[in-house]
N, C-alpha and C positions, 0 to 999 in steps of 0.2 A: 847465241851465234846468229850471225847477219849474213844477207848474200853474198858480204864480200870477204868474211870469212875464208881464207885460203881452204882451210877444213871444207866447209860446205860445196866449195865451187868444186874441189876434186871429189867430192862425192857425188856432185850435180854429172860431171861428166862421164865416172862410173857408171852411174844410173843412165845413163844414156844411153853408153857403149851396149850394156847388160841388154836392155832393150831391142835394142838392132840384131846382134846375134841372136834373140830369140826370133823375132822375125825373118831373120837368113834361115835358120835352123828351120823356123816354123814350117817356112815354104820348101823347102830339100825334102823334107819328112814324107812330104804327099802328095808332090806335084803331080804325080798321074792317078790321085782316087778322088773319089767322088767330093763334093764339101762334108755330105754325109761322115765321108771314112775320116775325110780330115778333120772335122772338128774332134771326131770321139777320141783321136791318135793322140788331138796336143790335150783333151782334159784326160785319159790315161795318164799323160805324161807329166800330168800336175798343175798345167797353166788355168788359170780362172776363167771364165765365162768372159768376161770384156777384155782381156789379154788376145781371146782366142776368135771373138770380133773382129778386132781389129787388124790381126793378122789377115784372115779371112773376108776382112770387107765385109762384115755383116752386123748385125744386133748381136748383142746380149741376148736379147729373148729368144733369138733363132737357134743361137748357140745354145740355149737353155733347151731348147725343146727337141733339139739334135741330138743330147745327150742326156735328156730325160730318163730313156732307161738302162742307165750305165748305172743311176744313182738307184733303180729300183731291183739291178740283179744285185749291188753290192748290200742290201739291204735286206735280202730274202735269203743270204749263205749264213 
């Protein structure tokens, strides 16, 4: 498959769309808590570490260290 593949190009715009509403969604989720509250809400909610960056305007590594111990209570049950 090529990028002018019909196939590819409606998956290209999929993958777009999918994108955006995560970020509409992201921002509705926490507009009034801290970036604290909001990062741990979207990695609760499944998004990855550089999804939830860039939502947020931030690093990966910020987000990494924001949500550091989310990964250490689900680790100690």
């Amino acid at each position: 498959m090529t990028d002018k593949d019909p196939t590819v190009q409606i998956l290209a715009r999929i993958l777009e769309k999918i994108e955006i509403l995560i970020n509409v969604t992201s921002i509705q989720v926490g507009s009034d808590k801290s970036l604290t509250e909001r990062a741990r809400l979207l990695k609760v909610a499944g998004l990855d570490n550089h999804t939830i960056a860039d939502v947020l305007n931030t690093s990966a590594a910020t987000i990494r260290t924001l949500t550091s111990n989310l990964r250490g209570a689900k680790g100690r049950r």
